[in-house]
MARMI-43390 format. One line per field, with one value per residue: x, y, z of N, C-alpha, C in turn; residue in three letters; residue number from 1. Coordinates in nm, 3 decimals. Example, Ala and Ser with C-alpha at 12.3 -4.5 7.8 and 13.67 -1.06 7.14 Angstrom:
<sites>
n.east: 1.319	1.285;
n.north: -0.569	-0.225;
n.up: 0.780	0.708;
ca.east: 1.230	1.367;
ca.north: -0.450	-0.106;
ca.up: 0.780	0.714;
c.east: 1.320	1.290;
c.north: -0.330	0.003;
c.up: 0.780	0.787;
rest: ALA	SER;
nr: 1	2;
</sites>
This chain:
<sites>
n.east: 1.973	1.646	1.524	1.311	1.150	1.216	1.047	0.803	0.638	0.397	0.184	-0.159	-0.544	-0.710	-1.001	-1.132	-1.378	-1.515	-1.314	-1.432	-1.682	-1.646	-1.520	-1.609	-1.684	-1.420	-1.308	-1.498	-1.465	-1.192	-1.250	-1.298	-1.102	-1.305	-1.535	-1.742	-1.605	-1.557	-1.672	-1.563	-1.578	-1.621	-1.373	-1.195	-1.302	-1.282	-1.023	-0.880	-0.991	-0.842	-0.585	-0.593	-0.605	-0.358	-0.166	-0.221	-0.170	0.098	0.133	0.097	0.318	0.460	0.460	0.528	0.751	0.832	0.722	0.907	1.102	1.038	0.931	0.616	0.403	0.155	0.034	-0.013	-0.330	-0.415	-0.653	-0.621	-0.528	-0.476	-0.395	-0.052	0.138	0.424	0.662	0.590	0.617	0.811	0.845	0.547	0.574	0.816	0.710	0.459	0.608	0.786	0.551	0.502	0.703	0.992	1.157	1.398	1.368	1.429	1.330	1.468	1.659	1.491	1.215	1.141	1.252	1.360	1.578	1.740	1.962	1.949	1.831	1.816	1.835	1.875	1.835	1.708	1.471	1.353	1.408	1.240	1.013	1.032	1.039	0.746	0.655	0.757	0.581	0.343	0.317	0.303	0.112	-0.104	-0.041	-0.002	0.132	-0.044	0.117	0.311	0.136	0.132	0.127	-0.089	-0.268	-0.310	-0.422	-0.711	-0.712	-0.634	-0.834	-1.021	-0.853	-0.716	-1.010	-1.121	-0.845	-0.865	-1.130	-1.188	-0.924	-0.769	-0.910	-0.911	-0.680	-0.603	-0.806	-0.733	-0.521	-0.312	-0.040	-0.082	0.037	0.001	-0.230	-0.187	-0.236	-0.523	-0.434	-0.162	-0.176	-0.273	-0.099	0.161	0.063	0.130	0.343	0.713	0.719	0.426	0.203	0.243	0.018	0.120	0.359	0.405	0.358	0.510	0.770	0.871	0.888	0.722	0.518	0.415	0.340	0.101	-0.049	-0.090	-0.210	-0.462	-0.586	-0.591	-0.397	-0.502	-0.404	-0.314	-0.626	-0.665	-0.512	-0.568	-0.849	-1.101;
n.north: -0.773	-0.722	-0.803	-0.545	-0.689	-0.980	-0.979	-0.905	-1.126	-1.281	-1.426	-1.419	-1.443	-1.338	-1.120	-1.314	-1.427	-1.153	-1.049	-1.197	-1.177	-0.901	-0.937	-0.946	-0.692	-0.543	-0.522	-0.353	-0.115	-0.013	0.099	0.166	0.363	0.652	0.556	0.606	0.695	0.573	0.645	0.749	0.596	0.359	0.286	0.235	0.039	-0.142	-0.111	-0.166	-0.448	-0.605	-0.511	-0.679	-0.908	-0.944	-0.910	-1.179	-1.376	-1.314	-1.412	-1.690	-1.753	-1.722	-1.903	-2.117	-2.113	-2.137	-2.348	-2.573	-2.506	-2.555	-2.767	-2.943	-2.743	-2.549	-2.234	-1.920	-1.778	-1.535	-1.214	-0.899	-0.600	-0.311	-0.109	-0.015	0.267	0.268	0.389	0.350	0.100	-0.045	0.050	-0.026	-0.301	-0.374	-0.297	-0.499	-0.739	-0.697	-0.748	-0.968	-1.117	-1.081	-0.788	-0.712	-0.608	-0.381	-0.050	0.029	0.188	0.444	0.319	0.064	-0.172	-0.388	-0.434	-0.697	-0.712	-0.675	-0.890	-1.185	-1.495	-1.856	-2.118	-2.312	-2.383	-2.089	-1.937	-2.063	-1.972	-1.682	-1.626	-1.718	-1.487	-1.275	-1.373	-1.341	-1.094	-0.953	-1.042	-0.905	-0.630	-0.506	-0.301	-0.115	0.036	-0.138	-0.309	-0.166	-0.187	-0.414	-0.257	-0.044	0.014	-0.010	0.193	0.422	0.552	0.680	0.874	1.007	1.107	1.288	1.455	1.603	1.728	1.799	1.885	2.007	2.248	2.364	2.452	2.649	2.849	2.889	3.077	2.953	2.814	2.558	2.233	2.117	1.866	1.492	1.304	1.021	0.754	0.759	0.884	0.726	0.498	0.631	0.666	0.644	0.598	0.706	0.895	0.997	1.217	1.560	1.771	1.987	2.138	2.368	2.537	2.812	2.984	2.816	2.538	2.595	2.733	2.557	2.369	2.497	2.520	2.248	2.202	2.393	2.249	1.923	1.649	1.369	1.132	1.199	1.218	0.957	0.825	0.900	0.906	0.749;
n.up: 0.955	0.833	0.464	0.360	0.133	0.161	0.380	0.337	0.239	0.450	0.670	0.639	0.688	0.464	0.406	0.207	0.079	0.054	-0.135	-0.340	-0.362	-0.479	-0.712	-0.958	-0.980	-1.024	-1.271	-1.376	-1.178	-1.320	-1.549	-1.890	-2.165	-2.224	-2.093	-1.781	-1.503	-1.173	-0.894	-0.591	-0.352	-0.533	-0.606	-0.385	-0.254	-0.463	-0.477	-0.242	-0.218	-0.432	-0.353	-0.093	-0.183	-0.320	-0.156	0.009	-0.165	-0.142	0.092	0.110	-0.041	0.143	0.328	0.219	0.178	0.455	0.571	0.413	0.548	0.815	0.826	0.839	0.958	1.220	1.130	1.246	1.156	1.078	1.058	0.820	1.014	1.014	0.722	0.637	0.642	0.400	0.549	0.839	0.866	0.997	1.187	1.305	1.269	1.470	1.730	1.715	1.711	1.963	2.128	2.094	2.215	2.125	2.203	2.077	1.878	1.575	1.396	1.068	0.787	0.747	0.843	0.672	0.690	0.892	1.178	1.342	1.492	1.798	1.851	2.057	2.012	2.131	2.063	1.792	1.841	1.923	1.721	1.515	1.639	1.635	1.366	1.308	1.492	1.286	1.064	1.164	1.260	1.024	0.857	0.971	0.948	0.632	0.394	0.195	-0.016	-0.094	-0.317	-0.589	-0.849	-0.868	-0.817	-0.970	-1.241	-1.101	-0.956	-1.146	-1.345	-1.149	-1.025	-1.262	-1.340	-1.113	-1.119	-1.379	-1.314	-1.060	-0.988	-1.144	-1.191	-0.962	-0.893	-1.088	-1.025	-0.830	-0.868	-0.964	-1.190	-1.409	-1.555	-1.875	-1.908	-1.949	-2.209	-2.153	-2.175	-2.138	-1.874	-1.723	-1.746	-1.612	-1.353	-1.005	-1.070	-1.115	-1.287	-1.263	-1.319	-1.235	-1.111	-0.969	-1.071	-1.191	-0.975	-0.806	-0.599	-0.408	-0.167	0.066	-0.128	-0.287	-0.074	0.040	-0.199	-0.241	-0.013	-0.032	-0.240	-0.234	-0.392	-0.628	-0.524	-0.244	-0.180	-0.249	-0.056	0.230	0.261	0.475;
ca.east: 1.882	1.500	1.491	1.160	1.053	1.154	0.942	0.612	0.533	0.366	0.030	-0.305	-0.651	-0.779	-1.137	-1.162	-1.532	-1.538	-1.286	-1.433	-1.796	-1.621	-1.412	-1.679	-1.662	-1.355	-1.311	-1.589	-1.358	-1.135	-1.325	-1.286	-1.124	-1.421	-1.627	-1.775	-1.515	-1.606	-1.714	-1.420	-1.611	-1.622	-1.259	-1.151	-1.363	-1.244	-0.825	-0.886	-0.996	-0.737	-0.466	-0.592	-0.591	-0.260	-0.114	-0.284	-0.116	0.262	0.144	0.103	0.455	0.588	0.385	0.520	0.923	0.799	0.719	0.999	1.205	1.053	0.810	0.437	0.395	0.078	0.089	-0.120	-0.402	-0.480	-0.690	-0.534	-0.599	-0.480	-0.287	-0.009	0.173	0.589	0.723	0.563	0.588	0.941	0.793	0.493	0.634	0.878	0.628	0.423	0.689	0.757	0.451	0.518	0.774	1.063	1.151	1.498	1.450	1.412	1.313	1.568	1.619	1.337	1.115	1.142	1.310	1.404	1.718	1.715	2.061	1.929	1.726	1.873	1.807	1.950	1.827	1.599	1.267	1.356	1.385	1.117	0.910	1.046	0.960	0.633	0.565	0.715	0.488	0.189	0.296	0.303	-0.040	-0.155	-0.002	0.069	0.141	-0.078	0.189	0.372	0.090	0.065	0.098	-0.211	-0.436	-0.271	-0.557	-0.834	-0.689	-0.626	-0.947	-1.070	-0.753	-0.769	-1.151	-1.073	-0.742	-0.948	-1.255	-1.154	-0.761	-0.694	-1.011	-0.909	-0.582	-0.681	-0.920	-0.669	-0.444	-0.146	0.004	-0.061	0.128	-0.112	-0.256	-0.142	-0.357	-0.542	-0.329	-0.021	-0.203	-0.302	0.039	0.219	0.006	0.179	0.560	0.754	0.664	0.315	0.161	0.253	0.002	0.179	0.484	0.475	0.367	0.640	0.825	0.925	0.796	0.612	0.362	0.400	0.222	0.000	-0.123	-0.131	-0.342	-0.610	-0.650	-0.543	-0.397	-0.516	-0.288	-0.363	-0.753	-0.675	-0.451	-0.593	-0.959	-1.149;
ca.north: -0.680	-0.812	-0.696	-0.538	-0.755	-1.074	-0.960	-0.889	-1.274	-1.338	-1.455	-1.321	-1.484	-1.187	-1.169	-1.353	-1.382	-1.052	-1.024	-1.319	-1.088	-0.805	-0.964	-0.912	-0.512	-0.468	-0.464	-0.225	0.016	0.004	0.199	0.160	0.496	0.728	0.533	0.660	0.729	0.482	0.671	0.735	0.452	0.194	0.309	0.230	-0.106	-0.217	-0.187	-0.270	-0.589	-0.594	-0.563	-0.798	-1.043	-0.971	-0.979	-1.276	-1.474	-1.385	-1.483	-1.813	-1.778	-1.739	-2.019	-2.229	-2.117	-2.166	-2.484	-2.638	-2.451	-2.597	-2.867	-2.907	-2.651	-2.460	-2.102	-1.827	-1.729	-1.384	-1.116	-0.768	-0.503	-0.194	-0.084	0.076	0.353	0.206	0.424	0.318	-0.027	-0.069	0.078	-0.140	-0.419	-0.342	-0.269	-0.632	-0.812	-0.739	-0.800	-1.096	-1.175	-0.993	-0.668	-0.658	-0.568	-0.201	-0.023	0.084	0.237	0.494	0.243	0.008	-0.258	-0.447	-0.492	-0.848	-0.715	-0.697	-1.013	-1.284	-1.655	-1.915	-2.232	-2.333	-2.360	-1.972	-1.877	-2.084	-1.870	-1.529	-1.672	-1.713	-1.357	-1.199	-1.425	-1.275	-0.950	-0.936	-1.016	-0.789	-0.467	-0.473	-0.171	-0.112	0.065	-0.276	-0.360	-0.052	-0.246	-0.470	-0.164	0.097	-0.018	0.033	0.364	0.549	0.601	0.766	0.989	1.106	1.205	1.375	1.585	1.703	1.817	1.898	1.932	2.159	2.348	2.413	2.527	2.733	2.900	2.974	3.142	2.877	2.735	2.404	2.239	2.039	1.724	1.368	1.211	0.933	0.638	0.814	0.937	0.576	0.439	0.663	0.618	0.541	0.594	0.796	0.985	1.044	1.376	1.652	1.901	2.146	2.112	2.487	2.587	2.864	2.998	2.721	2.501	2.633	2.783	2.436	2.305	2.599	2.442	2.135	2.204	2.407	2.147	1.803	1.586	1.264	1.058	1.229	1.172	0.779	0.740	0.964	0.864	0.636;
ca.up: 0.888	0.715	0.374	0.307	0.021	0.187	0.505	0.279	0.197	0.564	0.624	0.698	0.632	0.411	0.370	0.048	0.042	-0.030	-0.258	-0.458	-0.400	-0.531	-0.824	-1.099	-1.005	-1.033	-1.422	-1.376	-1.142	-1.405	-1.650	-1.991	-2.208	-2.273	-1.979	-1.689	-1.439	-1.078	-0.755	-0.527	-0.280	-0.542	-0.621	-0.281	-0.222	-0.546	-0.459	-0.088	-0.198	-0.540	-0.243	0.016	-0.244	-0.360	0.023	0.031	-0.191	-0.082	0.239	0.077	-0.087	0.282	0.401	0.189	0.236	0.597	0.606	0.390	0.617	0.925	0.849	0.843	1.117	1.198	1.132	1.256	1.035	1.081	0.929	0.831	1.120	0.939	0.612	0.713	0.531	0.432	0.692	0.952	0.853	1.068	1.372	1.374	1.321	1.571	1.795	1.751	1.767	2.075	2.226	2.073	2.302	2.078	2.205	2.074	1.668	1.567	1.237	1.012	0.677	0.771	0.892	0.542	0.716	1.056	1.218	1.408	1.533	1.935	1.921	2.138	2.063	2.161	2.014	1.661	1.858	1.887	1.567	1.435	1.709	1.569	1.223	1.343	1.559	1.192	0.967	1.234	1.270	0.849	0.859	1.033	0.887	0.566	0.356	0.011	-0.148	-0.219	-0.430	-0.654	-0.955	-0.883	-0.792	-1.054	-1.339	-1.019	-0.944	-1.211	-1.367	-1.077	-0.997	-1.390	-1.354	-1.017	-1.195	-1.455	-1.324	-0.949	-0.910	-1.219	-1.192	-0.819	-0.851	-1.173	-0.955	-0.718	-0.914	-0.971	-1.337	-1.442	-1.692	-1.968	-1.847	-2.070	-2.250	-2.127	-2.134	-2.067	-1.740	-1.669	-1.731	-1.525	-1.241	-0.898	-1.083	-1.048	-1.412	-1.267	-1.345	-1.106	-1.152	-0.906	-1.102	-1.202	-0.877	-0.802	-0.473	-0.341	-0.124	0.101	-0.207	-0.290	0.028	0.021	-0.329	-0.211	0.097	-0.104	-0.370	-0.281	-0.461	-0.622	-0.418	-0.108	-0.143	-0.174	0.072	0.334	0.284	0.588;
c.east: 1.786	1.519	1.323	1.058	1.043	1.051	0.789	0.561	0.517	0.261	-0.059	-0.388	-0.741	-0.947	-1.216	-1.290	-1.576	-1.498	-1.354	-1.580	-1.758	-1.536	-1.443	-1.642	-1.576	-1.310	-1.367	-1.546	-1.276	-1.174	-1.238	-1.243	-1.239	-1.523	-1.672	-1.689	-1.605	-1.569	-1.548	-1.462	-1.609	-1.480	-1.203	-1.190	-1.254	-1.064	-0.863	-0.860	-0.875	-0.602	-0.415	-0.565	-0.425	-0.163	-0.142	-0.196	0.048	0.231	0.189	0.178	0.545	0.546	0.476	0.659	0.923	0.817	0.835	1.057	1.194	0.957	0.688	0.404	0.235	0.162	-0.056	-0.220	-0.537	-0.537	-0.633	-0.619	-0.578	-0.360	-0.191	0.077	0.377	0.684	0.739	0.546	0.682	0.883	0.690	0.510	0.739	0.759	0.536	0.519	0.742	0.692	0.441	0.588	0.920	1.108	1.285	1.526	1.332	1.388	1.417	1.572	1.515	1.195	1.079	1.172	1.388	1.533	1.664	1.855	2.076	1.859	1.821	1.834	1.907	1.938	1.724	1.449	1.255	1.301	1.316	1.021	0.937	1.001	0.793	0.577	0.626	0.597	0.328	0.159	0.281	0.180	-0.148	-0.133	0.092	0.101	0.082	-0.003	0.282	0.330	0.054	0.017	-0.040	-0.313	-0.392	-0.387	-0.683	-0.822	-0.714	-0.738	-1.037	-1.021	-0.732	-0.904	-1.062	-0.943	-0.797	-1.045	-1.244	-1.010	-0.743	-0.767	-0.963	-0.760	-0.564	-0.772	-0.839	-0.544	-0.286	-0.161	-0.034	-0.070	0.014	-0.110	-0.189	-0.260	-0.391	-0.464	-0.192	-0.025	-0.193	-0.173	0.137	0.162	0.060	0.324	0.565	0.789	0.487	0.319	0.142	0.185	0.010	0.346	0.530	0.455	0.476	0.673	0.856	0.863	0.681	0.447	0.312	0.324	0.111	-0.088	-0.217	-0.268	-0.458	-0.649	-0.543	-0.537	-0.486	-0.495	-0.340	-0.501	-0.760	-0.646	-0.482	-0.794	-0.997	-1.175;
c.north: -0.758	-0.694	-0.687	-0.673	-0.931	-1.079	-1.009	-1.054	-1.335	-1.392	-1.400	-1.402	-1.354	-1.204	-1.218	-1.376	-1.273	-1.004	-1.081	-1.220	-1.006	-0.834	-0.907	-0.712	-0.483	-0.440	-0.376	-0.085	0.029	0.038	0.213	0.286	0.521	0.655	0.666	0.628	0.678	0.589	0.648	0.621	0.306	0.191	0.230	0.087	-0.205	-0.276	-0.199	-0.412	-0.661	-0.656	-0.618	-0.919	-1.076	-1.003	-1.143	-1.392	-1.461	-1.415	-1.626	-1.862	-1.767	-1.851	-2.134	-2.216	-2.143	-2.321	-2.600	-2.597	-2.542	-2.750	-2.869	-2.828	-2.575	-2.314	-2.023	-1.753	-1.641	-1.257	-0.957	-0.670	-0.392	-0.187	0.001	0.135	0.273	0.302	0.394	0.172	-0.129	-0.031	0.025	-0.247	-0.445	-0.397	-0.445	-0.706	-0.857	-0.694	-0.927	-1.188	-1.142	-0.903	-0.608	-0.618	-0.433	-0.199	0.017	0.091	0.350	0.428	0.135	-0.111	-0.309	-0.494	-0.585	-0.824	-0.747	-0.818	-1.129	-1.418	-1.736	-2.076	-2.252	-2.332	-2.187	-1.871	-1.962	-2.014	-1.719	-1.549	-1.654	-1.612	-1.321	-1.225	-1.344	-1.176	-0.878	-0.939	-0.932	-0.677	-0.505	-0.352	-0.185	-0.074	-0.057	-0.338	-0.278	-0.104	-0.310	-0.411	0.000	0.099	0.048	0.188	0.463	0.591	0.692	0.945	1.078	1.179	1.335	1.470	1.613	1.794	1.837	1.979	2.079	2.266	2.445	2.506	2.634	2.864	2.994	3.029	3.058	2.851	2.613	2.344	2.120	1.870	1.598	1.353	1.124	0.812	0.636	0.832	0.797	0.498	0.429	0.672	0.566	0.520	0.725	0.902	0.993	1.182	1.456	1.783	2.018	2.147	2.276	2.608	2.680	2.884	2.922	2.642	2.482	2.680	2.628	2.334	2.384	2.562	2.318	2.122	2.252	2.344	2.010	1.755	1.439	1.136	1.075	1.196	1.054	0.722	0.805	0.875	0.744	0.497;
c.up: 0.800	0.642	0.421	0.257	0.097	0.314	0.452	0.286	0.368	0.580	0.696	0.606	0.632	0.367	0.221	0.028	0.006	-0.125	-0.379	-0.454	-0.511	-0.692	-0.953	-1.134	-0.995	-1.209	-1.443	-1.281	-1.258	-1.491	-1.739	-2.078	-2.282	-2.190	-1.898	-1.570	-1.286	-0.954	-0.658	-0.438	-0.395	-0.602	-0.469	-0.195	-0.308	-0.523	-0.372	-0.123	-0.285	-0.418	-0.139	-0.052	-0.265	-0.199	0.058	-0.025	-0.221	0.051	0.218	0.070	0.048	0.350	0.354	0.229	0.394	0.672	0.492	0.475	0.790	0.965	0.857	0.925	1.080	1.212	1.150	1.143	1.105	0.992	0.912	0.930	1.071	0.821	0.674	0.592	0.570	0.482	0.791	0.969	0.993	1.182	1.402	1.413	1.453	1.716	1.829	1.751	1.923	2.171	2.181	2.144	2.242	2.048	2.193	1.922	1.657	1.412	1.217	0.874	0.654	0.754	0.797	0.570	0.855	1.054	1.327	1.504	1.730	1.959	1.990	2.131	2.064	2.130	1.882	1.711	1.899	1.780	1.490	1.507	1.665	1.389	1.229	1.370	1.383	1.088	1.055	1.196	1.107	0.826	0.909	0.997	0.747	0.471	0.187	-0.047	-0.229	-0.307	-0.528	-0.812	-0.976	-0.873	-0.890	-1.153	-1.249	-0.988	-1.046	-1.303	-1.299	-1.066	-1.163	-1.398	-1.276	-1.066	-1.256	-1.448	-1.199	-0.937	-1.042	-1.201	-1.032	-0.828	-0.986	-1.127	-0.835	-0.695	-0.991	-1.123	-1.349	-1.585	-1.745	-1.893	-1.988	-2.080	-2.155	-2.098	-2.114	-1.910	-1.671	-1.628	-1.706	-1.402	-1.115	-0.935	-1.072	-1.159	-1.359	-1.262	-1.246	-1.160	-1.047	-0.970	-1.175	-1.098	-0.862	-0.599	-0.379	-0.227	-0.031	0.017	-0.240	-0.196	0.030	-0.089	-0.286	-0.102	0.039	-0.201	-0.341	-0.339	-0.513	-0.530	-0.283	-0.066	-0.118	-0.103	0.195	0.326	0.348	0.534;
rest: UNK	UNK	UNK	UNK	UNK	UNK	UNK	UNK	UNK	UNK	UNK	UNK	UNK	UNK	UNK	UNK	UNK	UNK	UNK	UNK	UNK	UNK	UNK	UNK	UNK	UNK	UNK	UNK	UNK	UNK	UNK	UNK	UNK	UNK	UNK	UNK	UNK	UNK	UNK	UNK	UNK	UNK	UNK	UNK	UNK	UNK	UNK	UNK	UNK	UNK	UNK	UNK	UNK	UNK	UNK	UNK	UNK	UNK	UNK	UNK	UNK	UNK	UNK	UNK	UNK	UNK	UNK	UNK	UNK	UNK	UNK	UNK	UNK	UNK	UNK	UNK	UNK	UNK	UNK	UNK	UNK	UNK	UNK	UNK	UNK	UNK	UNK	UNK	UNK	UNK	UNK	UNK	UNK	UNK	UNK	UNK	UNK	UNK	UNK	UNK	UNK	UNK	UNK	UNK	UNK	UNK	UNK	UNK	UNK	UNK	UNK	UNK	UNK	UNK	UNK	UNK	UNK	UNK	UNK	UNK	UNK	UNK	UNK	UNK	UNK	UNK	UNK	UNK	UNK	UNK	UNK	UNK	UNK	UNK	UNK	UNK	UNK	UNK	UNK	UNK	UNK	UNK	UNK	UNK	UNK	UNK	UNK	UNK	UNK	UNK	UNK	UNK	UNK	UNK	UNK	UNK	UNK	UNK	UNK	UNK	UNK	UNK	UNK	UNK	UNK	UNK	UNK	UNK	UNK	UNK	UNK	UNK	UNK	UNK	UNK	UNK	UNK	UNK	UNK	UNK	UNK	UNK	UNK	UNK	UNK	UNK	UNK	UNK	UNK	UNK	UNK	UNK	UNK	UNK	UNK	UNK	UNK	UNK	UNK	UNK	UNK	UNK	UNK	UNK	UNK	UNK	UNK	UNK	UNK	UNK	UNK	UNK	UNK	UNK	UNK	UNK	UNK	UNK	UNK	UNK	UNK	UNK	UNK	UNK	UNK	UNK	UNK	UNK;
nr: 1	2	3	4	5	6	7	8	9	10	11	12	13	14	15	16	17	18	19	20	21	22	23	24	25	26	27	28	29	30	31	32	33	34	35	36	37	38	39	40	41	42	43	44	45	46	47	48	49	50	51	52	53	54	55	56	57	58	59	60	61	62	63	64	65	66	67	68	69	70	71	72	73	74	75	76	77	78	79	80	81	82	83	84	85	86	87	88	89	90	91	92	93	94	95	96	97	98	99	100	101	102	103	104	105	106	107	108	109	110	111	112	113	114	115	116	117	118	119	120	121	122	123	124	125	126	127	128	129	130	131	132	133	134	135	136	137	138	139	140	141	142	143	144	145	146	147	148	149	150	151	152	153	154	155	156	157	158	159	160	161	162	163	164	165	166	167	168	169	170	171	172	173	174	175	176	177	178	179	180	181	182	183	184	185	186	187	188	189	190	191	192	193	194	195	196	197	198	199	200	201	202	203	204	205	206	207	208	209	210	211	212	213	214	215	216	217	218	219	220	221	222	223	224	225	226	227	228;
</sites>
């Protein structure tokens, strides 16, 4: 069984020219209290790049357990093809792997983590080649929510405008409760835990009204992680 966490440090050549473009604006996503609250696009530029960078450099940290592990070796240096949500992390990987030439490891944990239990090798130039398709297939899909920390500052300035002046107004509008917003840096600093501000939290009848909410006034959350 691959944990998760040691999976994440794989590599991918992330488009650091743009991050390093984008570096200056991101202090400026991060909007200052009593600023002007950053455009859901330069919200969404700004962590993109926040969490290519940070992918970026546990790739490094697997590069390097890589090559003590096996010697100066090249390693594939690939750029990320899509974020993937940590569900579906186990079934992609799955999935490239073997087309990698390893079509015996499955997701498990609800998709959080690979079982290696069907793979079959039989000598070290093996499993420095399954080392290799995971270090690929890592690069290629990795999942933003493992970096929430590094893009919680870029986020939550946005997702506080957006609750105040669309989400409460909307579900206000459309008859539901909602329980007082936090202040400012309470909002900020629960952000992405698991004390963030549920404003369907007095939603009633259970949860169906509860999706019913949700669908006529998305959430914060849902706009960032659903948006193209």
């Amino acid at each position: 069984m691959l944990d998760r966490d040691a999976a994440r440090p794989t590599r991918v050549a992330v488009a650091l020219a743009l991050a390093a473009l984008l570096a200056a604006g991101l202090a400026a996503c991060a909007a200052p209290a009593g600023g002007p609250a950053p455009s859901l696009q330069q919200t969404l530029i700004a962590r993109d790049a926040a969490a290519a960078e940070a992918h970026a450099q546990t790739l490094e940290r697997s590069a390097v357990f890589l090559r003590e592990k096996w010697g100066p070796v090249a390693l594939p240096d690939e750029s990320i093809e899509r974020w993937v949500a940590a569900n579906a992390w186990g079934p992609t990987m799955a999935r490239c792997l073997s087309d990698d030439g390893f079509p015996g490891v499955a997701p498990a944990d609800d998709g959080e983590r690979l079982d290696f239990s069907g793979v079959r090798v039989s000598d070290p130039r093996e499993l420095f080649e399954i080392d290799v398709a995971v270090y690929r297939c890592q690069s290629l899909y990795p999942v933003r929510a493992w970096f929430e920390d590094e893009v919680r500052d870029i986020e939550a300035p946005w997702a506080l405008d957006y609750t105040r002046s669309v989400l409460v107004p909307c579900l206000l509008a459309s008859g539901f409760e909602v329980p007082p917003l936090p202040d400012d840096t309470r909002f900020r600093d629960e952000w992405r835990t698991d004390a963030t501000f549920d404003a369907f939290a007095l939603v009633g009848d259970g949860p169906s009204e509860r999706s019913r909410a949700q669908a006529r006034c998305p959430a914060a959350e849902t706009v960032l992680d659903t948006a193209p």
